[in-house]
TISEDO-281132 format. One record per atom (N, C-alpha, C, O): residue in three letters; residue number from 1; x, z, y; atom name. Coordinates in Angstrom, 3 decimals. Layout:
<bamars>
(bamar "ALA"; NUM; (X; Z; Y); "CA")
...
</bamars>
This chain:
<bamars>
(bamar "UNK"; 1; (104.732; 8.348; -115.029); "N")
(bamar "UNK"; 1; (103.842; 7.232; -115.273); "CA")
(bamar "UNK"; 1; (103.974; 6.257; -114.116); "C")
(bamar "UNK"; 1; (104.028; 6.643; -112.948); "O")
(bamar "UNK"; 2; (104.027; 4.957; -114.485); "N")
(bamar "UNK"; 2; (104.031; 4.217; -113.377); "CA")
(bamar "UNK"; 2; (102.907; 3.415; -112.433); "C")
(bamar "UNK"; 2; (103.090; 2.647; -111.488); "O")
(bamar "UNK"; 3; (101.326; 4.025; -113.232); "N")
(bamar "UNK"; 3; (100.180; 3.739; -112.681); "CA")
(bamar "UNK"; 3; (99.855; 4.552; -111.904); "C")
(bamar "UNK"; 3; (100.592; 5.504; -111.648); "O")
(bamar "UNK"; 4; (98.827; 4.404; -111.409); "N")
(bamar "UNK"; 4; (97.812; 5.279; -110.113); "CA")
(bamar "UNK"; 4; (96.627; 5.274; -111.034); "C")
(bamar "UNK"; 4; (95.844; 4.361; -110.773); "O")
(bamar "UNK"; 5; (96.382; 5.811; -111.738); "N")
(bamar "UNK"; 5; (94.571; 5.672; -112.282); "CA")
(bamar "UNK"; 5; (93.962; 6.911; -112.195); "C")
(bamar "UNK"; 5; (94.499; 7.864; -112.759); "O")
(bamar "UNK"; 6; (93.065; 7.037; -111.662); "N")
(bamar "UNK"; 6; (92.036; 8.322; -111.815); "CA")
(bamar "UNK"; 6; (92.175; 9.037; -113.087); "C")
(bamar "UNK"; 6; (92.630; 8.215; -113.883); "O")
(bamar "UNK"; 7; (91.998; 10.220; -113.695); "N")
(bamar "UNK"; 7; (91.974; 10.621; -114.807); "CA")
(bamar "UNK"; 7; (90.959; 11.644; -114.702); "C")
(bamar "UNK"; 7; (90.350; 12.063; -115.687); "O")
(bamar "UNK"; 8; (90.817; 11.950; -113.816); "N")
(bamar "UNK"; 8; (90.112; 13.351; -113.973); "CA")
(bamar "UNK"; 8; (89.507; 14.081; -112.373); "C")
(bamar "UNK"; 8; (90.133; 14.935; -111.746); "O")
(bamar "UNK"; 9; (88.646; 13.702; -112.105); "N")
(bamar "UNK"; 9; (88.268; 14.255; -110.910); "CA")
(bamar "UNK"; 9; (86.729; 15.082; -110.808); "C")
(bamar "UNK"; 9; (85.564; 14.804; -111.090); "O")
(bamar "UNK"; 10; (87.648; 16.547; -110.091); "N")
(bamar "UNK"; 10; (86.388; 17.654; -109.814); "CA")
(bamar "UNK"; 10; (86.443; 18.336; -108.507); "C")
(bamar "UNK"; 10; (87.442; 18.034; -107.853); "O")
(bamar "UNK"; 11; (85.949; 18.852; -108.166); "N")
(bamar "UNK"; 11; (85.609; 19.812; -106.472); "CA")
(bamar "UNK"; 11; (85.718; 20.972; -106.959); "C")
(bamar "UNK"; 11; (84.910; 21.348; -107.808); "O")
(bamar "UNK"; 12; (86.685; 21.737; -106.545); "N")
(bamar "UNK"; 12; (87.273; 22.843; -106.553); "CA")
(bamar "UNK"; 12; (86.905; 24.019; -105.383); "C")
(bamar "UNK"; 12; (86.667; 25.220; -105.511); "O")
(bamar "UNK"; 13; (86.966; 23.143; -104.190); "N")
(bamar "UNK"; 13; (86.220; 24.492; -102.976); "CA")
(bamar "UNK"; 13; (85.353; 23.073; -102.030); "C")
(bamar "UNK"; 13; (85.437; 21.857; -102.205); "O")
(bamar "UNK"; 14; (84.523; 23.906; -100.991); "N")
(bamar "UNK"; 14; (83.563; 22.977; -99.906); "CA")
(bamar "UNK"; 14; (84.849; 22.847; -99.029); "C")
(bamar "UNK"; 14; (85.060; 21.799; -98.420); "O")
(bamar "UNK"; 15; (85.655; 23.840; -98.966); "N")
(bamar "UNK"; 15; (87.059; 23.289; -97.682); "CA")
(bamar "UNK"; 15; (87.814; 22.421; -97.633); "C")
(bamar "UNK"; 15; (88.416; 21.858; -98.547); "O")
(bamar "UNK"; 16; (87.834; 22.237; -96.423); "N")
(bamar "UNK"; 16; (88.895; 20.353; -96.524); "CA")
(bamar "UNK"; 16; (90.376; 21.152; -96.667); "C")
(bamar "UNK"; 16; (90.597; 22.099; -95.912); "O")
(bamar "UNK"; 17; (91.099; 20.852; -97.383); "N")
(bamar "UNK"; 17; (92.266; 21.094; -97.529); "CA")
(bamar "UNK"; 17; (93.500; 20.171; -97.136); "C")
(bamar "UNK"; 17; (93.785; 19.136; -97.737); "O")
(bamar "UNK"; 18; (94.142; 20.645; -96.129); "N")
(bamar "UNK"; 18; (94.714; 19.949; -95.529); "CA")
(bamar "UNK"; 18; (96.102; 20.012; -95.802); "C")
(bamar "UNK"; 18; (96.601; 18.973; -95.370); "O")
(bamar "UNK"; 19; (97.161; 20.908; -96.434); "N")
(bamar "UNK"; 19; (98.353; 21.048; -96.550); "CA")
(bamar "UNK"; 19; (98.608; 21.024; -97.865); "C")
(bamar "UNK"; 19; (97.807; 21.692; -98.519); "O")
(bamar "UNK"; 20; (99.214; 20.634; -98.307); "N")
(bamar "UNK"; 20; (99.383; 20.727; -100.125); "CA")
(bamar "UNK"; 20; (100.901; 20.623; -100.840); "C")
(bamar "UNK"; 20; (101.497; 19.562; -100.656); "O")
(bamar "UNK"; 21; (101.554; 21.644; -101.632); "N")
(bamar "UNK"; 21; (102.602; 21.178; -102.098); "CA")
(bamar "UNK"; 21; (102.994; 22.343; -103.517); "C")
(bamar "UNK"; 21; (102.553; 23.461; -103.784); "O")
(bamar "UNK"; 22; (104.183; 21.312; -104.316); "N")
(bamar "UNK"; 22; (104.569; 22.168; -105.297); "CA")
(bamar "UNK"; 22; (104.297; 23.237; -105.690); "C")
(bamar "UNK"; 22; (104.138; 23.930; -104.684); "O")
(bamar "UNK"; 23; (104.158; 23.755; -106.467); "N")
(bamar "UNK"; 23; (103.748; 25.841; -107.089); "CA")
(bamar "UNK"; 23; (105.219; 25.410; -108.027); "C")
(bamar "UNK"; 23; (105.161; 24.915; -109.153); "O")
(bamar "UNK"; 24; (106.102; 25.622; -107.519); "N")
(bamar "UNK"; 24; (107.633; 25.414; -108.947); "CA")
(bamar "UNK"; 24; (107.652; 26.619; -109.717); "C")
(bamar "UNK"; 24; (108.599; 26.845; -110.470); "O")
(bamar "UNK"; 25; (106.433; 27.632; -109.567); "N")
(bamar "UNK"; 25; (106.823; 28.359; -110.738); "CA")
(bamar "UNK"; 25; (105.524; 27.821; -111.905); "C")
(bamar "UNK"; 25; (105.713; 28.017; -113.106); "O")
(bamar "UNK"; 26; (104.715; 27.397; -111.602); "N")
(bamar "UNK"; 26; (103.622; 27.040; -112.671); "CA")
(bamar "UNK"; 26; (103.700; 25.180; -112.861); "C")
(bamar "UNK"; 26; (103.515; 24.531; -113.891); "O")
(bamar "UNK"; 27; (104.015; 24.717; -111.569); "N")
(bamar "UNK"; 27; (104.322; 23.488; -111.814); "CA")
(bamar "UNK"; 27; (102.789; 22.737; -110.842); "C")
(bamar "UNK"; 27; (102.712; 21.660; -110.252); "O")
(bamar "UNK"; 28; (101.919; 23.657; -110.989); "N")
(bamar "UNK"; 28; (100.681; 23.179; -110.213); "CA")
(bamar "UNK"; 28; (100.979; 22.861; -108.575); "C")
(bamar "UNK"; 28; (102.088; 22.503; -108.179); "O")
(bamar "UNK"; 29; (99.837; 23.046; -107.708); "N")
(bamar "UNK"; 29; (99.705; 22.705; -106.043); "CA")
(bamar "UNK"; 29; (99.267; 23.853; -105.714); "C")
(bamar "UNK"; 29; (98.319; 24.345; -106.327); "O")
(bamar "UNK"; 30; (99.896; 24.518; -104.645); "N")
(bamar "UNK"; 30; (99.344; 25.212; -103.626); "CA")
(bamar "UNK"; 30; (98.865; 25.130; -102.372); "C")
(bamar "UNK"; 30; (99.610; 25.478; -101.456); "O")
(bamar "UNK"; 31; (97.605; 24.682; -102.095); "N")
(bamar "UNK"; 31; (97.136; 24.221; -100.710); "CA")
(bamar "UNK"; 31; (96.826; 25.046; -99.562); "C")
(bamar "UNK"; 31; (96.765; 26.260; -99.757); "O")
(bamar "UNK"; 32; (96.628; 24.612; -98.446); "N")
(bamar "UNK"; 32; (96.083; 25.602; -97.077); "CA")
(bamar "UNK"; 32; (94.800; 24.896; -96.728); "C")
(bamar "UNK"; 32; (94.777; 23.771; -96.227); "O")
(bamar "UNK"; 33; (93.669; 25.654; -97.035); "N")
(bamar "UNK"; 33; (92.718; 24.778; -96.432); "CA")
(bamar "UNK"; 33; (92.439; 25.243; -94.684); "C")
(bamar "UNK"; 33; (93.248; 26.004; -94.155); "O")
(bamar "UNK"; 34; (91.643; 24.888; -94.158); "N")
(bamar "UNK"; 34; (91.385; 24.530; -92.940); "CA")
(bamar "UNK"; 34; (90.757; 25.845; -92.649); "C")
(bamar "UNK"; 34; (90.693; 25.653; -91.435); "O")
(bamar "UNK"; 35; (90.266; 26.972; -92.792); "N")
(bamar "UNK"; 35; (89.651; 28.208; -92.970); "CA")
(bamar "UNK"; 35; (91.031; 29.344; -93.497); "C")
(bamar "UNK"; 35; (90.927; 30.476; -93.968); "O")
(bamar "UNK"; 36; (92.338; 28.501; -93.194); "N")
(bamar "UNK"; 36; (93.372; 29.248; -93.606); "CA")
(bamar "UNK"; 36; (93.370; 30.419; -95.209); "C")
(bamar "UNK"; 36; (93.842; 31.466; -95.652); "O")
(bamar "UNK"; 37; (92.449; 29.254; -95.546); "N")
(bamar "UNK"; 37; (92.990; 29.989; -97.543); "CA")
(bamar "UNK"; 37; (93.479; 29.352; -97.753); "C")
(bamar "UNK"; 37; (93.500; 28.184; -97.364); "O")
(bamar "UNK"; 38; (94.498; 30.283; -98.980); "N")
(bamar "UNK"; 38; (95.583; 29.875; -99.315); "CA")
(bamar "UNK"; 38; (95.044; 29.210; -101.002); "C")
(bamar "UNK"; 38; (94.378; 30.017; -101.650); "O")
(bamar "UNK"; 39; (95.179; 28.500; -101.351); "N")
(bamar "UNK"; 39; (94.650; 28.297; -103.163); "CA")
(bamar "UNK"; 39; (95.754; 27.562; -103.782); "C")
(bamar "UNK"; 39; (96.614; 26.932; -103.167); "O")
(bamar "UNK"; 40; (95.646; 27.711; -105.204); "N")
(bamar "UNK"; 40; (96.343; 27.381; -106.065); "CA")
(bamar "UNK"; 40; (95.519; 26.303; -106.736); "C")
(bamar "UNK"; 40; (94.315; 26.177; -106.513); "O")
(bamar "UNK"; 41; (96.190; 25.541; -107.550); "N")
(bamar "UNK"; 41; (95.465; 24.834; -108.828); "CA")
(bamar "UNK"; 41; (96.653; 24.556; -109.395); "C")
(bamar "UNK"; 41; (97.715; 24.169; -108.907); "O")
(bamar "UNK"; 42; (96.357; 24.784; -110.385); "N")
(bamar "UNK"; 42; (97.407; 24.265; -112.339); "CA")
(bamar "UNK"; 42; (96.366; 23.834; -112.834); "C")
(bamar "UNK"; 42; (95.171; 23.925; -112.554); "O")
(bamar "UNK"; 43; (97.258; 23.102; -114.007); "N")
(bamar "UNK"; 43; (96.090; 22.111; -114.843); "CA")
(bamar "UNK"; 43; (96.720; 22.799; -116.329); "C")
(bamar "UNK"; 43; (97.813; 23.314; -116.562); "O")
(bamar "UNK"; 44; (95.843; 22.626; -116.968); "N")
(bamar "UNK"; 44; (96.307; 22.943; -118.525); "CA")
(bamar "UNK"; 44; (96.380; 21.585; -119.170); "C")
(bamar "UNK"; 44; (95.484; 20.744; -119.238); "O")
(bamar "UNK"; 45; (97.572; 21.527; -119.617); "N")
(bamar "UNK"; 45; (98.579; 19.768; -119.778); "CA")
(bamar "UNK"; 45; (97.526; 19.653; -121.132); "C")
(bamar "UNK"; 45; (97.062; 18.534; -121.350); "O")
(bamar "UNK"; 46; (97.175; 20.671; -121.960); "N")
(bamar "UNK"; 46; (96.635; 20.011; -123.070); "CA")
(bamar "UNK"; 46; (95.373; 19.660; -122.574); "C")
(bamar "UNK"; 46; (95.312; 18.436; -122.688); "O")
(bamar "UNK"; 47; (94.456; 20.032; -122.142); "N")
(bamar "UNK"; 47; (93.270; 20.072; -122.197); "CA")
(bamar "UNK"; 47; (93.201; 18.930; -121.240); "C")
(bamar "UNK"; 47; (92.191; 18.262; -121.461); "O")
(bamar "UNK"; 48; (93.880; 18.497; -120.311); "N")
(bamar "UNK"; 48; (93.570; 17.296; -119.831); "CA")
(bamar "UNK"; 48; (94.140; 16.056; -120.604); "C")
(bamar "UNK"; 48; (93.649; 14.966; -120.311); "O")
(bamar "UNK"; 49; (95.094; 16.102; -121.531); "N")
(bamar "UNK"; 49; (95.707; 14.906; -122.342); "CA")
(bamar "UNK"; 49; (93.952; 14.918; -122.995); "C")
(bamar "UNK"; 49; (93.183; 13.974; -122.813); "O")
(bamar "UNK"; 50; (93.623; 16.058; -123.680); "N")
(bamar "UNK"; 50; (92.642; 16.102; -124.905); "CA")
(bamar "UNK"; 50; (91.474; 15.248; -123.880); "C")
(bamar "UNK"; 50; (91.123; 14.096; -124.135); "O")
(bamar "UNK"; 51; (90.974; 16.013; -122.730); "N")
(bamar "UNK"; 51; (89.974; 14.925; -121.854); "CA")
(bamar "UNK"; 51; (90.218; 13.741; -121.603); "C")
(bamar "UNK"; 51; (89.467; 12.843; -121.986); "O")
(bamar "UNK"; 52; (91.353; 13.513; -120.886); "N")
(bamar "UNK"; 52; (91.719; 11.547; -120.992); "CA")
(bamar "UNK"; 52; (90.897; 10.991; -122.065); "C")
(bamar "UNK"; 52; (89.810; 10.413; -122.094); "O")
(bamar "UNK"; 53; (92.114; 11.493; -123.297); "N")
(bamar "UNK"; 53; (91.735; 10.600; -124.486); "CA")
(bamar "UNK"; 53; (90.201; 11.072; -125.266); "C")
(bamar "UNK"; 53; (89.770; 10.209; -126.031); "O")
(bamar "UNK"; 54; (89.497; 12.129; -125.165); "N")
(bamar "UNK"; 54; (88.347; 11.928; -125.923); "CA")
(bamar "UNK"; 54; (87.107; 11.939; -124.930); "C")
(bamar "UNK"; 54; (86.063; 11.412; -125.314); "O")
(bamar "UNK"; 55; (87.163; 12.396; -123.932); "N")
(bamar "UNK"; 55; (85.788; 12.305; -122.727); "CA")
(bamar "UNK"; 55; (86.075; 10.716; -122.117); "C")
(bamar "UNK"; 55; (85.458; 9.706; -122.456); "O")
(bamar "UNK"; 56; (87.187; 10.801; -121.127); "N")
(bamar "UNK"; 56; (87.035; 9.275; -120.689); "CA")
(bamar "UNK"; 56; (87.686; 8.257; -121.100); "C")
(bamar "UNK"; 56; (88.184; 7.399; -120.371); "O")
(bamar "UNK"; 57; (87.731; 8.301; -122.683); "N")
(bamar "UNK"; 57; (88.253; 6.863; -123.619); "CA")
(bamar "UNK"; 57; (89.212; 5.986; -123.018); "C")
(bamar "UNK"; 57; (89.179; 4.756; -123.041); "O")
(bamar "UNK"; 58; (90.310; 6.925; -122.326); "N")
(bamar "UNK"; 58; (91.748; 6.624; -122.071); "CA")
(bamar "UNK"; 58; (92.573; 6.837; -122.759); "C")
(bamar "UNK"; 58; (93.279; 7.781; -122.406); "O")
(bamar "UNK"; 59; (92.969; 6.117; -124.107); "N")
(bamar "UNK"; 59; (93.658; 6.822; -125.067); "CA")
(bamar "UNK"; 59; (95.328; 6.313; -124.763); "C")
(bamar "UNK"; 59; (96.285; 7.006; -125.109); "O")
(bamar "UNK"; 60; (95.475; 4.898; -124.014); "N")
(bamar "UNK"; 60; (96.416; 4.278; -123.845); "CA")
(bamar "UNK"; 60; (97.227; 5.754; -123.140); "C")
(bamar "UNK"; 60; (98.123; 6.504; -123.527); "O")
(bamar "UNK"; 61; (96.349; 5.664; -121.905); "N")
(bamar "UNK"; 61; (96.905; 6.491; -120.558); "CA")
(bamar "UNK"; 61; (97.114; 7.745; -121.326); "C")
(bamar "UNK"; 61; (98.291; 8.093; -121.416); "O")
(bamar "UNK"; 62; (96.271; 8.461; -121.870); "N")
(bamar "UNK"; 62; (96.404; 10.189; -122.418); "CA")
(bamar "UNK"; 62; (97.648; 9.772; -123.942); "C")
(bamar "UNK"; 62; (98.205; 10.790; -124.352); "O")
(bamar "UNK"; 63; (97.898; 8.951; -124.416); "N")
(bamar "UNK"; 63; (99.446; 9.146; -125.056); "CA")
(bamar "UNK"; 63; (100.807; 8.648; -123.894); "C")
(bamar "UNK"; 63; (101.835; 9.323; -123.957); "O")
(bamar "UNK"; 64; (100.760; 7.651; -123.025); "N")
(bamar "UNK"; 64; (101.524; 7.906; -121.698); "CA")
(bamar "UNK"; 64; (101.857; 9.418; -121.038); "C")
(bamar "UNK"; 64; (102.969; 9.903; -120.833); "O")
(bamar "UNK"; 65; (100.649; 9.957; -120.795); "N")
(bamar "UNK"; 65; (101.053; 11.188; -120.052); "CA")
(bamar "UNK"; 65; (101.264; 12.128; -121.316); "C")
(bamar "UNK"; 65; (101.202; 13.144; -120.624); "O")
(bamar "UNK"; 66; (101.406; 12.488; -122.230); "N")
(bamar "UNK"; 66; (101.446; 13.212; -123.521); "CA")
(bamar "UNK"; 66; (102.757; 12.670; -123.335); "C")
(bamar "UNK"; 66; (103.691; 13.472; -123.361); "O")
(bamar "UNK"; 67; (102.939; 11.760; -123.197); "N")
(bamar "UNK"; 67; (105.188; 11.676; -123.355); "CA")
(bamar "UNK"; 67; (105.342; 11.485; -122.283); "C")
(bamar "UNK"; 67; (106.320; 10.738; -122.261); "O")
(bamar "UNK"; 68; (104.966; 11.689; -121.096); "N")
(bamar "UNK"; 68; (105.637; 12.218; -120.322); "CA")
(bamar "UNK"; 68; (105.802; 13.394; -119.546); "C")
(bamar "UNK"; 68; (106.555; 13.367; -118.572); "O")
(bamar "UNK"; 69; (105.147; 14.492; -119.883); "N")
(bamar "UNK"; 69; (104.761; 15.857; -119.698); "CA")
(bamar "UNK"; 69; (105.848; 16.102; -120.803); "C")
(bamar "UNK"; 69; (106.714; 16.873; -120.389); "O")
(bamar "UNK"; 70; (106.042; 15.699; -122.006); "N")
(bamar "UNK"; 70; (107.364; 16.386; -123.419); "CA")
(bamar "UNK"; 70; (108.160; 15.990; -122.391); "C")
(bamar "UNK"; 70; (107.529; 16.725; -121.632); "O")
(bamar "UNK"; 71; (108.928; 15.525; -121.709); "N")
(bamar "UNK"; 71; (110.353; 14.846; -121.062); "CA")
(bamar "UNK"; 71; (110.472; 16.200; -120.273); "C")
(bamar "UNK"; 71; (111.419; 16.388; -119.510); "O")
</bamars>
C-alpha cells in the first residue's frame, strides 16, 4: 500500500517496547520490551480486512489491503 493510514489501533502490554522486527515464520513482529520480554504479535489478515471495511467504514483501504495481502 502506498498510504500511511491508521487502521486499527490497540494496547497489547503497559511495557514500552523498544526493539521490534519480522516473525518470517508467521509473518507477524517480535518485540523486546524494556522489562526484557520477549512478545510476539500476528494479525489475522481476515479479520482485520473484515474490521477496516465494516467497524471503521474503510472500504476503499480494506479492498487495497485485501489485494495486497493475495500478492
Amino acid at each position: 500500500m502506498e498510504t500511511a493510514v491508521c487502521l486499527c489501533c490497540t494496547s497489547i502490554l503497559q511495557s514500552i517496547v523498544f526493539a521490534t522486527t519480522l516473525n518470517t515464520e508467521t509473518q507477524g513482529v517480535l518485540g523486546i520490551t524494556r522489562g526484557s520480554q520477549v512478545i510476539t504479535c500476528d494479525i489475522k489478515k481476515d479479520g482485520l480486512i473484515s474490521y477496516v471495511r465494516d467497524t471503521a467504514k474503510k472500504t476503499n483501504q480494506a479492498n487495497r489491503l485485501e489485494k495486497a495481502i493475495a500478492q
